[in-house]
N, CA, C and O atoms as a GROMACS GRO file, in nm:
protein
  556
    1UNK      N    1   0.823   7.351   1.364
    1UNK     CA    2   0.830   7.446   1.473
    1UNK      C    3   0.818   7.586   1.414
    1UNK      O    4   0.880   7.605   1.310
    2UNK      N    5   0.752   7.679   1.462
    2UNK     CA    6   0.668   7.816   1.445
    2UNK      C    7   0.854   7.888   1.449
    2UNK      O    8   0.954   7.818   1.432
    3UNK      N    9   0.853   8.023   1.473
    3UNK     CA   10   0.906   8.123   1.456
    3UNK      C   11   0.895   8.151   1.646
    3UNK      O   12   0.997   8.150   1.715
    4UNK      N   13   0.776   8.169   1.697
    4UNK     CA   14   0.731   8.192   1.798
    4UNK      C   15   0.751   8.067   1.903
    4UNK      O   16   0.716   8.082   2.020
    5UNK      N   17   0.828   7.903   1.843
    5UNK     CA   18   0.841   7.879   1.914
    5UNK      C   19   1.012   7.843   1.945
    5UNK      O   20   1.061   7.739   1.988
    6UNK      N   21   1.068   7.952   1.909
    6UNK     CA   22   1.255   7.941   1.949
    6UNK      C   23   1.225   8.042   2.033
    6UNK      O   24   1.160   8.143   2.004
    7UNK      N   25   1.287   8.008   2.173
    7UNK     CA   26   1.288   8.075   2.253
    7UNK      C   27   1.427   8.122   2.330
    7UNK      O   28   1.500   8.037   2.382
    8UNK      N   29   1.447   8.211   2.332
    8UNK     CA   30   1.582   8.230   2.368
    8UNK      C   31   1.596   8.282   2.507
    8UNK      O   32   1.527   8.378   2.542
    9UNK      N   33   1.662   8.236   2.573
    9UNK     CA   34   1.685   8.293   2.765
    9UNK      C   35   1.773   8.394   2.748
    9UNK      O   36   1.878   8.388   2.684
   10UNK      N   37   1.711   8.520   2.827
   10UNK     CA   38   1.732   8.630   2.861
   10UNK      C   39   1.915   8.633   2.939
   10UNK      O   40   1.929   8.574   3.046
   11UNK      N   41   2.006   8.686   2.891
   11UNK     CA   42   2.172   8.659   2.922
   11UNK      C   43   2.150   8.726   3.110
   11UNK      O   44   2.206   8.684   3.211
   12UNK      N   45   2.083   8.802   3.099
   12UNK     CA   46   2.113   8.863   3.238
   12UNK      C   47   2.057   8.759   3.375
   12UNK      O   48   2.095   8.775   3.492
   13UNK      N   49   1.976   8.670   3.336
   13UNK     CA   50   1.880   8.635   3.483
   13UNK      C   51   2.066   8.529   3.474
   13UNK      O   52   2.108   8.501   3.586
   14UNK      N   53   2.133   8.494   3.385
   14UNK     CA   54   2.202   8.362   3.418
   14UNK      C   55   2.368   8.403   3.480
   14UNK      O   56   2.457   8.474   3.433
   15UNK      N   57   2.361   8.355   3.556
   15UNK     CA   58   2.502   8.407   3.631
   15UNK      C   59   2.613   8.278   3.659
   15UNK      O   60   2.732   8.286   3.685
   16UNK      N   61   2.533   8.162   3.644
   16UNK     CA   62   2.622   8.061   3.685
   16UNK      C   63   2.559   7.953   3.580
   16UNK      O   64   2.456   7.970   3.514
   17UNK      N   65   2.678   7.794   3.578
   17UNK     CA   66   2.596   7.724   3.534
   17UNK      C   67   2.501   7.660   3.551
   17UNK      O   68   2.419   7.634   3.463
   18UNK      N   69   2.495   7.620   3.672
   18UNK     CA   70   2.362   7.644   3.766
   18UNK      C   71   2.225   7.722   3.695
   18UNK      O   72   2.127   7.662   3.651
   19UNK      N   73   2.237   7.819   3.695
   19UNK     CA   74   2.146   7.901   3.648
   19UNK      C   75   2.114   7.848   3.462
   19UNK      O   76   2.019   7.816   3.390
   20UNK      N   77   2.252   7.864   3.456
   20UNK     CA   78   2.201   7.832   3.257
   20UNK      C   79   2.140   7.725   3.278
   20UNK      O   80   2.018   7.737   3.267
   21UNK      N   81   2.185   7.599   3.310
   21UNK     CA   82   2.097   7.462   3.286
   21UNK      C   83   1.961   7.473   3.317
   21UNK      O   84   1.869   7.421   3.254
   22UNK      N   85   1.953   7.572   3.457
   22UNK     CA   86   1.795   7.516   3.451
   22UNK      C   87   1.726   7.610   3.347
   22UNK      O   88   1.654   7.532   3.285
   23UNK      N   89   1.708   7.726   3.297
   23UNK     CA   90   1.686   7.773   3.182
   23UNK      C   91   1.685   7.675   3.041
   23UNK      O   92   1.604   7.683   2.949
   24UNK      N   93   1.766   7.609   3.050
   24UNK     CA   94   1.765   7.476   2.908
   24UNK      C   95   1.712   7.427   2.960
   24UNK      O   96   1.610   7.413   2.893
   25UNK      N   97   1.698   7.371   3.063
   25UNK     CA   98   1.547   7.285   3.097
   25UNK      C   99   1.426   7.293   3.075
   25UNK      O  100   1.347   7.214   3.024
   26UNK      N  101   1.404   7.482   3.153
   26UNK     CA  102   1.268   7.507   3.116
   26UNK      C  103   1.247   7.512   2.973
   26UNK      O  104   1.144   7.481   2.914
   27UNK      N  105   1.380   7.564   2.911
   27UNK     CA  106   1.351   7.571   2.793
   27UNK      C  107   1.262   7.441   2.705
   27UNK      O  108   1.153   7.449   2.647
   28UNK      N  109   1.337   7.346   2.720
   28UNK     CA  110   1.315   7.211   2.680
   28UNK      C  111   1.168   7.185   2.765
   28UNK      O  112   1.082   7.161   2.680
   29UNK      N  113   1.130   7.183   2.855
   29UNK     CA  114   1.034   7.111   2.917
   29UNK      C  115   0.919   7.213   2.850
   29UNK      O  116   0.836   7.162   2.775
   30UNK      N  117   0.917   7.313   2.869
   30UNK     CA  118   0.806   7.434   2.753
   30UNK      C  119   0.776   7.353   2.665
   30UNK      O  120   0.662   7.306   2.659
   31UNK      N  121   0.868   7.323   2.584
   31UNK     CA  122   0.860   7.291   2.415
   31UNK      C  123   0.838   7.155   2.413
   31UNK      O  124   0.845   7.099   2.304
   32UNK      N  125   0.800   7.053   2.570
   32UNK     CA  126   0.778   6.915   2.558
   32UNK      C  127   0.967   6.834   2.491
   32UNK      O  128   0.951   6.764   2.391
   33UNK      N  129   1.046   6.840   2.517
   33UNK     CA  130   1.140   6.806   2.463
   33UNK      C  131   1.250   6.761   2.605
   33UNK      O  132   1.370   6.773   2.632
   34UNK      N  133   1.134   6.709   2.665
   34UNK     CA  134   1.241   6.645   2.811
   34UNK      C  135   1.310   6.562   2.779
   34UNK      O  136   1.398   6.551   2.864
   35UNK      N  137   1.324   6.482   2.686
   35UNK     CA  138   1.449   6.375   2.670
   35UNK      C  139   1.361   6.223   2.648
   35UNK      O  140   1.401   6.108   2.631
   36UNK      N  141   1.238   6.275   2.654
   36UNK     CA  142   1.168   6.073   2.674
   36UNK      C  143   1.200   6.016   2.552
   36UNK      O  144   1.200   5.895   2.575
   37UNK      N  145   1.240   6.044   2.377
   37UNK     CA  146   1.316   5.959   2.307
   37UNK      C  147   1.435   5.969   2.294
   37UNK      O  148   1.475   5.925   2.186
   38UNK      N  149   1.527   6.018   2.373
   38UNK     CA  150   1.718   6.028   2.351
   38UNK      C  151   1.724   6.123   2.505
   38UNK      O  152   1.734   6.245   2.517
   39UNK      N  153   1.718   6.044   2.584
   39UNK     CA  154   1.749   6.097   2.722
   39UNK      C  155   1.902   6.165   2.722
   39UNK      O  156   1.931   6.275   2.770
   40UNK      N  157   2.008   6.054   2.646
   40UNK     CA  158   2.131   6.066   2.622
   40UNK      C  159   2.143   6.264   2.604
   40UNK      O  160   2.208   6.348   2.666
   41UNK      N  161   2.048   6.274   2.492
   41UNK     CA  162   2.108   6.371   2.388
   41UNK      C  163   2.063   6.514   2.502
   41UNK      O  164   2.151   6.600   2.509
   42UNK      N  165   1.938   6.538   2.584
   42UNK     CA  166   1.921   6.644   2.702
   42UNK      C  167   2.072   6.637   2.762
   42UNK      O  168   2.136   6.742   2.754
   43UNK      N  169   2.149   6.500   2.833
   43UNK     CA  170   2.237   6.514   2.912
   43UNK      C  171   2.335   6.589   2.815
   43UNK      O  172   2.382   6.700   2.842
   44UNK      N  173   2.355   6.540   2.734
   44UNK     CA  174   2.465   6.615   2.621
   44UNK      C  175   2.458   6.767   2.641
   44UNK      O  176   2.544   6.843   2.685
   45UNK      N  177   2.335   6.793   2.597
   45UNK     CA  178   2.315   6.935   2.596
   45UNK      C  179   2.381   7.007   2.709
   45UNK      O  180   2.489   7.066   2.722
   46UNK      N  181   2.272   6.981   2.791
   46UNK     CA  182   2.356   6.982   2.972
   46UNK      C  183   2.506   7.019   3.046
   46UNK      O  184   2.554   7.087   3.137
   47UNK      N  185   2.542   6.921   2.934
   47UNK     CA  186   2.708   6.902   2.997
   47UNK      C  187   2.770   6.998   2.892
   47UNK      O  188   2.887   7.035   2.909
   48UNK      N  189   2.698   7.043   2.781
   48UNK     CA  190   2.743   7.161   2.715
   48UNK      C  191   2.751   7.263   2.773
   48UNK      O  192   2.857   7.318   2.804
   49UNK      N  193   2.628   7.307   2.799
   49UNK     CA  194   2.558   7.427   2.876
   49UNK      C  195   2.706   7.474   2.956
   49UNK      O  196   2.788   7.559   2.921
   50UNK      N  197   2.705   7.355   3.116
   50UNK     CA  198   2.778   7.336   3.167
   50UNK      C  199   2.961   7.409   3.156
   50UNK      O  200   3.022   7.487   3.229
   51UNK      N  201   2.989   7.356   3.060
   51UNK     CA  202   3.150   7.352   3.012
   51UNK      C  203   3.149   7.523   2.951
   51UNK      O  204   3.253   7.579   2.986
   52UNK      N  205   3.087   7.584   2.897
   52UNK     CA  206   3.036   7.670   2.863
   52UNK      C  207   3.082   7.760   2.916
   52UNK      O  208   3.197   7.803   2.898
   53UNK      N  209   2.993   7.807   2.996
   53UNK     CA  210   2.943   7.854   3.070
   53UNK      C  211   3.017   7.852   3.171
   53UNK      O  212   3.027   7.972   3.196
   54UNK      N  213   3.098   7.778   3.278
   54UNK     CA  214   3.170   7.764   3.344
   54UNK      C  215   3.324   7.786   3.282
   54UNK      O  216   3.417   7.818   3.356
   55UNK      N  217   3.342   7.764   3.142
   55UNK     CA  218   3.476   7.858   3.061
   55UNK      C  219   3.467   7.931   3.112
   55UNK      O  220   3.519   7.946   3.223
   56UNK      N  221   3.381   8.029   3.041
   56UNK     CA  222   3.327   8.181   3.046
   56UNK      C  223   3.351   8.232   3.192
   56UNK      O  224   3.361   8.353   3.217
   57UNK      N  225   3.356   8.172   3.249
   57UNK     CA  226   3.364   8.234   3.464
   57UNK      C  227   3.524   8.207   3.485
   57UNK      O  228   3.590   8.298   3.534
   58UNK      N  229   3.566   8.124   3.462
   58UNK     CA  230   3.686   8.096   3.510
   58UNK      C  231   3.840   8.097   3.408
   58UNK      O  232   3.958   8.076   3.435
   59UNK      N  233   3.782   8.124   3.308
   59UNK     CA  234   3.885   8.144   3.202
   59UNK      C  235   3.849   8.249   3.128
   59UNK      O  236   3.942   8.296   3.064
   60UNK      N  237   3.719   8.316   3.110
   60UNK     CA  238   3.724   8.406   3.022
   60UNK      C  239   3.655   8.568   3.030
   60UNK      O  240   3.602   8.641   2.946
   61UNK      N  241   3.695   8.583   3.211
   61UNK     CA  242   3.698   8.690   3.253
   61UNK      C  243   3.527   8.717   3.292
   61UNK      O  244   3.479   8.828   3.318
   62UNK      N  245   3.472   8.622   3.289
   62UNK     CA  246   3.324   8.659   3.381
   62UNK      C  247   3.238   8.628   3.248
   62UNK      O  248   3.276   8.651   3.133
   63UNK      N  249   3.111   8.569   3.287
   63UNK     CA  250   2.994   8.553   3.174
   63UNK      C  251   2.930   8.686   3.171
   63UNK      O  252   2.887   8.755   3.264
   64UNK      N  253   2.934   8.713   2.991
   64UNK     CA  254   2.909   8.854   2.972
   64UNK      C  255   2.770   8.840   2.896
   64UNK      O  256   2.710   8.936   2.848
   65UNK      N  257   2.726   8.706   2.890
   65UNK     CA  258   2.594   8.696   2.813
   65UNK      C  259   2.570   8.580   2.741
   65UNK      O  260   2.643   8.540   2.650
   66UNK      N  261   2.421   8.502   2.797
   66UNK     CA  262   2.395   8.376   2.745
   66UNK      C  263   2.269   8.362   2.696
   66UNK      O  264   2.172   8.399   2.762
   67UNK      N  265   2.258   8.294   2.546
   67UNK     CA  266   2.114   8.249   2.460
   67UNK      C  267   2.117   8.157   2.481
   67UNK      O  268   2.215   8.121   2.547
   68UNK      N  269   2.006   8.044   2.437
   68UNK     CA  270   1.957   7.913   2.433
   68UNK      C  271   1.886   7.950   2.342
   68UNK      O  272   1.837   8.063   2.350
   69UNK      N  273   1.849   7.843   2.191
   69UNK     CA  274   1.746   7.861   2.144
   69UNK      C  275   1.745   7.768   2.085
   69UNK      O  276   1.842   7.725   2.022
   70UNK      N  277   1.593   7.697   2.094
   70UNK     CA  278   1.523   7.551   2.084
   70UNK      C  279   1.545   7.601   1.865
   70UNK      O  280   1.544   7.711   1.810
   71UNK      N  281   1.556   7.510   1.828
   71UNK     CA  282   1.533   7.461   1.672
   71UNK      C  283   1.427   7.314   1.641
   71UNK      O  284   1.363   7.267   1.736
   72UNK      N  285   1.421   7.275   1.557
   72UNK     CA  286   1.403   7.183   1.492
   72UNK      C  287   1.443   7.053   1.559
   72UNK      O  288   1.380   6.963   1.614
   73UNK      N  289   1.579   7.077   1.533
   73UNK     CA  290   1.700   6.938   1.494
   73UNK      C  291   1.757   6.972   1.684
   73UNK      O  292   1.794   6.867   1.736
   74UNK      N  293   1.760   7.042   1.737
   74UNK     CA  294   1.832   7.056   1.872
   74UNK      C  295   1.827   7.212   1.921
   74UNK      O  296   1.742   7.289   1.877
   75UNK      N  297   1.928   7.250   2.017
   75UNK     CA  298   1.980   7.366   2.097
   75UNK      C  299   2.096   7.427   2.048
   75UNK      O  300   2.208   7.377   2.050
   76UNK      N  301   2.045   7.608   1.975
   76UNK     CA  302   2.149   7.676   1.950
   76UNK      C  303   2.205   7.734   2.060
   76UNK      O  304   2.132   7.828   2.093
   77UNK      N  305   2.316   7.723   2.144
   77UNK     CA  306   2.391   7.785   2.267
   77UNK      C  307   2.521   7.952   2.206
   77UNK      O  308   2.599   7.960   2.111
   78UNK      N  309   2.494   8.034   2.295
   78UNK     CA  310   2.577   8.130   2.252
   78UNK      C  311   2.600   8.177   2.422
   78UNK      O  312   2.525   8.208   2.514
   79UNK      N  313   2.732   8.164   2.404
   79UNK     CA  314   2.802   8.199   2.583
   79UNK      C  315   2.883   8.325   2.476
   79UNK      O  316   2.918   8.325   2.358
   80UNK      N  317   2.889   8.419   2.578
   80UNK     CA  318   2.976   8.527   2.559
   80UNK      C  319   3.024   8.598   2.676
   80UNK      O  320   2.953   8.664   2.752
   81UNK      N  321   3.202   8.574   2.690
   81UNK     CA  322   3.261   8.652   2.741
   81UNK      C  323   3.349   8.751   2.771
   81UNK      O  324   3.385   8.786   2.659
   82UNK      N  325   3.414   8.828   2.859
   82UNK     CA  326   3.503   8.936   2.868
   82UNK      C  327   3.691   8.921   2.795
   82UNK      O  328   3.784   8.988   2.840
   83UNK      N  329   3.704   8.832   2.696
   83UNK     CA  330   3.786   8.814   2.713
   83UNK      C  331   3.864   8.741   2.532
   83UNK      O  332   3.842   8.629   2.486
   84UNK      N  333   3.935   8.830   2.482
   84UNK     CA  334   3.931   8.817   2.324
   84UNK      C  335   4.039   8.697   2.284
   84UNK      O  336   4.087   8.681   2.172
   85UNK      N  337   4.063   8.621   2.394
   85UNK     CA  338   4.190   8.525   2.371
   85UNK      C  339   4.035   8.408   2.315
   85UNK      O  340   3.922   8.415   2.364
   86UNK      N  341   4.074   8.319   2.212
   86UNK     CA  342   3.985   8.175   2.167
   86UNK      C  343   4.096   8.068   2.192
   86UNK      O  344   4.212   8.046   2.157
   87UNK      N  345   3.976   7.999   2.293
   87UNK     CA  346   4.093   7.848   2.310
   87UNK      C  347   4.174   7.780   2.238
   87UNK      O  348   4.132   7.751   2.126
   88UNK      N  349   4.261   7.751   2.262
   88UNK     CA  350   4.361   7.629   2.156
   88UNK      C  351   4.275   7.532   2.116
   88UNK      O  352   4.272   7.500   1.997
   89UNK      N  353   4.197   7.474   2.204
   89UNK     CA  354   4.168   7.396   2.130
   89UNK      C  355   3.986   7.380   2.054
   89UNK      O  356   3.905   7.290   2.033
   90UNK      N  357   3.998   7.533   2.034
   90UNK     CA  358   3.812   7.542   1.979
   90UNK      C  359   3.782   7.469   1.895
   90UNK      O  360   3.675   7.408   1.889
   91UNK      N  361   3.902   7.466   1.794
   91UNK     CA  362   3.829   7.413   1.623
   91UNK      C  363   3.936   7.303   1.683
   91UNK      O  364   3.966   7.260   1.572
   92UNK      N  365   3.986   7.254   1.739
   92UNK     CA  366   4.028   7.060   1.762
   92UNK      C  367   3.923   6.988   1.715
   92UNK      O  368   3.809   7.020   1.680
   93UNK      N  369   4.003   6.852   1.723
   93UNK     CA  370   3.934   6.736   1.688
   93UNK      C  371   3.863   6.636   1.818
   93UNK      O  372   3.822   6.521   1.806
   94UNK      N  373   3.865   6.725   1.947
   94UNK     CA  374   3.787   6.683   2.068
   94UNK      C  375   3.857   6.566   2.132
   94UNK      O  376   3.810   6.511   2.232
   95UNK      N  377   3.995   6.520   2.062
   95UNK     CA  378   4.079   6.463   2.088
   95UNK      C  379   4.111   6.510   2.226
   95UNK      O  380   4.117   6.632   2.242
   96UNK      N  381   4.131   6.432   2.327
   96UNK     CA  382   4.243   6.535   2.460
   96UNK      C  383   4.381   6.457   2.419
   96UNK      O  384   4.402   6.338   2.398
   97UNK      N  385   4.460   6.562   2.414
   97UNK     CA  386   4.576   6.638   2.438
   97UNK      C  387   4.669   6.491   2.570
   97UNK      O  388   4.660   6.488   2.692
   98UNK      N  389   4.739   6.401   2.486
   98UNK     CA  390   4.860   6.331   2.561
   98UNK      C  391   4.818   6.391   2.709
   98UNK      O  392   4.739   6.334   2.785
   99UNK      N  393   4.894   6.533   2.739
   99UNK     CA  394   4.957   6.565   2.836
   99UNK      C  395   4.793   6.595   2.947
   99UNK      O  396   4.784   6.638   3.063
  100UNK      N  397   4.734   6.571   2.895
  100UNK     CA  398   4.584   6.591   2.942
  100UNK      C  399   4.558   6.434   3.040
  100UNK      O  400   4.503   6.427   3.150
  101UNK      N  401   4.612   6.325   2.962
  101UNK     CA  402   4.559   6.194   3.056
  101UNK      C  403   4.608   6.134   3.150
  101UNK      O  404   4.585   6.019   3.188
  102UNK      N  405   4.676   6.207   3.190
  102UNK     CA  406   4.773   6.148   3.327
  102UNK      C  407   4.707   6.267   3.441
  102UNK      O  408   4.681   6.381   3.402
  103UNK      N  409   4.687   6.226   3.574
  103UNK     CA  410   4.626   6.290   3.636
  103UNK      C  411   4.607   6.482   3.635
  103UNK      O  412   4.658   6.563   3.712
  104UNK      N  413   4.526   6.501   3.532
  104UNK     CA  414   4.496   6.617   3.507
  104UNK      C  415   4.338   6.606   3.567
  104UNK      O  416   4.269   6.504   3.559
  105UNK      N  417   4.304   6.706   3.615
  105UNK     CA  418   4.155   6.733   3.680
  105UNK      C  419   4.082   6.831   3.579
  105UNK      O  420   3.960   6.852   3.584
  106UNK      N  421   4.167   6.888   3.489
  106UNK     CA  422   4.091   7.040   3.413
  106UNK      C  423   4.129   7.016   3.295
  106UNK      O  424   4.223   6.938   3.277
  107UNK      N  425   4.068   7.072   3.198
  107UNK     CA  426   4.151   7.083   3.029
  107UNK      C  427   4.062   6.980   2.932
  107UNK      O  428   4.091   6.978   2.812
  108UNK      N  429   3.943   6.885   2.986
  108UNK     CA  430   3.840   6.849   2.933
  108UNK      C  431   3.715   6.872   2.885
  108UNK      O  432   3.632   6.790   2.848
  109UNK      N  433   3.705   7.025   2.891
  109UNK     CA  434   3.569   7.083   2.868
  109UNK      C  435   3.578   7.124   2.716
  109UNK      O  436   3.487   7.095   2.638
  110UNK      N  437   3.667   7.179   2.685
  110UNK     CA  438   3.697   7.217   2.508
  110UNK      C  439   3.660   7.082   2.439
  110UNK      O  440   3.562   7.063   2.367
  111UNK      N  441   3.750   6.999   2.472
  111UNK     CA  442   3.717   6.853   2.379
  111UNK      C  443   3.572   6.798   2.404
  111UNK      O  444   3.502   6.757   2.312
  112UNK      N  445   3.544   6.799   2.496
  112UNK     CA  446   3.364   6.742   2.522
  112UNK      C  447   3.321   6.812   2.418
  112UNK      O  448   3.308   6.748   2.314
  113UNK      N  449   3.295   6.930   2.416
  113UNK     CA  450   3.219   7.049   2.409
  113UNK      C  451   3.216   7.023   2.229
  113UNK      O  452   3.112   7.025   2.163
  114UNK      N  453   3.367   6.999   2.166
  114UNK     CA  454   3.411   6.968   2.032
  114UNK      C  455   3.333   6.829   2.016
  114UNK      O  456   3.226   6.829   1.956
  115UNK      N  457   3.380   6.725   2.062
  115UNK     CA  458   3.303   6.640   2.051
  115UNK      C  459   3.154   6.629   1.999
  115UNK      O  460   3.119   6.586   1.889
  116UNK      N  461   3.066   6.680   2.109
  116UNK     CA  462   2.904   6.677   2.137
  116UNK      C  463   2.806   6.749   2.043
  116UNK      O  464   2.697   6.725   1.992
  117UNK      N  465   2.929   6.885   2.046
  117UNK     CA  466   2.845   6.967   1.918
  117UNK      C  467   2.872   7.009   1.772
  117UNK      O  468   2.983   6.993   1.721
  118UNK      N  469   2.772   7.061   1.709
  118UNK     CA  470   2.868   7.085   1.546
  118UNK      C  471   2.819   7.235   1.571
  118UNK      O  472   2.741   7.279   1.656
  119UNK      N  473   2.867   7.278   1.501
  119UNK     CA  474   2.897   7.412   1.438
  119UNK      C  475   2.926   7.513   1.557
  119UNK      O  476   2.848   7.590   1.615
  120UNK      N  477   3.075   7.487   1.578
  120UNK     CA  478   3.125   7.558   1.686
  120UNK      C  479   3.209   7.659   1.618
  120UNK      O  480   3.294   7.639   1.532
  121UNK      N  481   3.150   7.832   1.698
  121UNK     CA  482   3.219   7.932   1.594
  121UNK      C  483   3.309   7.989   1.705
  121UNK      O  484   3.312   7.906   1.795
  122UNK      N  485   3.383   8.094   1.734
  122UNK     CA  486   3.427   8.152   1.780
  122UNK      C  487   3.388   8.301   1.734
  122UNK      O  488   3.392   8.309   1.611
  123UNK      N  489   3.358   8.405   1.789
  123UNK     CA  490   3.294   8.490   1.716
  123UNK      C  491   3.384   8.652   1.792
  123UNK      O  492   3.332   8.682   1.899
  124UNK      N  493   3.468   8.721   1.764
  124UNK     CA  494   3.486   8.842   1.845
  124UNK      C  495   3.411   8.908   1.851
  124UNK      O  496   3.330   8.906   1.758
  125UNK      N  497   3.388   9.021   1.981
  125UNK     CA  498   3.250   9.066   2.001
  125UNK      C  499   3.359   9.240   1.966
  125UNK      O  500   3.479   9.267   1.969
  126UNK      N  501   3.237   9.313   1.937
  126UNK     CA  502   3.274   9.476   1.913
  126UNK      C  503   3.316   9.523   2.034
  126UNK      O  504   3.258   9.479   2.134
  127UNK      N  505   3.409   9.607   2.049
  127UNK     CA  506   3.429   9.652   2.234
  127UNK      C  507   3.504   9.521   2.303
  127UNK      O  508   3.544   9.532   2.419
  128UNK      N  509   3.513   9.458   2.267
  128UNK     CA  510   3.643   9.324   2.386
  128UNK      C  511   3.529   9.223   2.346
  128UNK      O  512   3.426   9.230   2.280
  129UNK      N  513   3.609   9.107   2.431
  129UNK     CA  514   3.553   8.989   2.449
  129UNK      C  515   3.444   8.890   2.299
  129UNK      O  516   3.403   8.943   2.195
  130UNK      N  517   3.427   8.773   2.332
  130UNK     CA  518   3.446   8.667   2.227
  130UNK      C  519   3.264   8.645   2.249
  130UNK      O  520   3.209   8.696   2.347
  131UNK      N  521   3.186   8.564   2.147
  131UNK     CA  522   3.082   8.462   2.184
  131UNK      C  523   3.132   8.381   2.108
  131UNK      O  524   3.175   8.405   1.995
  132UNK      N  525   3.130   8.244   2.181
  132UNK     CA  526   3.143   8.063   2.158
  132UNK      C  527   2.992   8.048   2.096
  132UNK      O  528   2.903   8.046   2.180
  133UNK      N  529   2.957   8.038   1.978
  133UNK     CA  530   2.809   7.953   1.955
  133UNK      C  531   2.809   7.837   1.900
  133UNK      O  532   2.865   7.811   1.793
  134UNK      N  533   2.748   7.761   1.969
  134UNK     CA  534   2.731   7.596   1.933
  134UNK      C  535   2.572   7.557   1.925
  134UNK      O  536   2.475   7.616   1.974
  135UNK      N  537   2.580   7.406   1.824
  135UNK     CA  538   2.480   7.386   1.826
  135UNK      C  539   2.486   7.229   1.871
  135UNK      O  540   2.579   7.158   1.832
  136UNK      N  541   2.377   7.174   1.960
  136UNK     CA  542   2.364   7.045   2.018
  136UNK      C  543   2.229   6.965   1.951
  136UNK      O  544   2.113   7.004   1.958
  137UNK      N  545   2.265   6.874   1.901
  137UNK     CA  546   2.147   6.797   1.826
  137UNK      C  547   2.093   6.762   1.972
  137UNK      O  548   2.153   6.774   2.079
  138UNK      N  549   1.962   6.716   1.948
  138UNK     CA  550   1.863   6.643   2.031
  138UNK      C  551   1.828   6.519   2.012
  138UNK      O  552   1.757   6.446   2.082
  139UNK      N  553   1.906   6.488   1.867
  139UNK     CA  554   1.839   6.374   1.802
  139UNK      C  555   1.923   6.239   1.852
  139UNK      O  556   1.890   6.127   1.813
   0.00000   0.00000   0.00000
């Protein structure tokens, strides 16, 4: 893959997760990378995007800015939001948390997210607020 062909989505058109996914789509469908050998590994991505991105709105003071960018090996993701607190459980073992499996509805998106992807950073941004960058194999 070229230089010219990582493409990264513009943070402003995306406001919801709604919006990010279909951007990883187009992203992916551009670059021919719809999922026809590891269908699995698009949904992965997806449900990254997703968890993300939907942190960022409801826990971390509004989405302040989102990349996608196609590689080689998968999807580099960078969510960035208003808000300098990093989850308890960023660098976990994607394990959920005892108190998590008895009818809890919320508190599963960190561990997916740990799970699905590697190289999950936590990054403080200059002026407030954090970017989460992850990377999602395709393979």
């Amino acid at each position: 893959m070229t230089p010219a062909d990582r493409t990264p989505t513009a943070g402003g058109a995306i406001t919801s997760a709604a919006t990010a996914r279909d951007h990883v789509r187009e992203l992916l469908r551009e670059h021919g990378r719809t999922g026809g050998e590891n269908p699995d590994a698009v949904v992965d991505v997806l449900l990254v995007v997703s968890e993300l991105v939907t942190n960022a709105i409801r826990h971390g003071g509004g989405l302040a800015g989102f990349d996608a960018t196609l590689t080689d090996g998968g999807v580099r993701l960078a969510v960035r939001d208003n808000s300098d607190v990093v989850p308890a459980q960023a660098y976990g073992t994607g394990e959920i948390p005892r108190t998590h499996r008895a009818h809890r509805t919320n508190g599963y998106g960190w561990p997916l997210i740990i799970r699905i992807s590697d190289a999950v950073t936590v990054e403080p941004c200059p002026g407030g607020g954090k970017t989460i960058r992850v990377f999602v194999p395709l393979t």
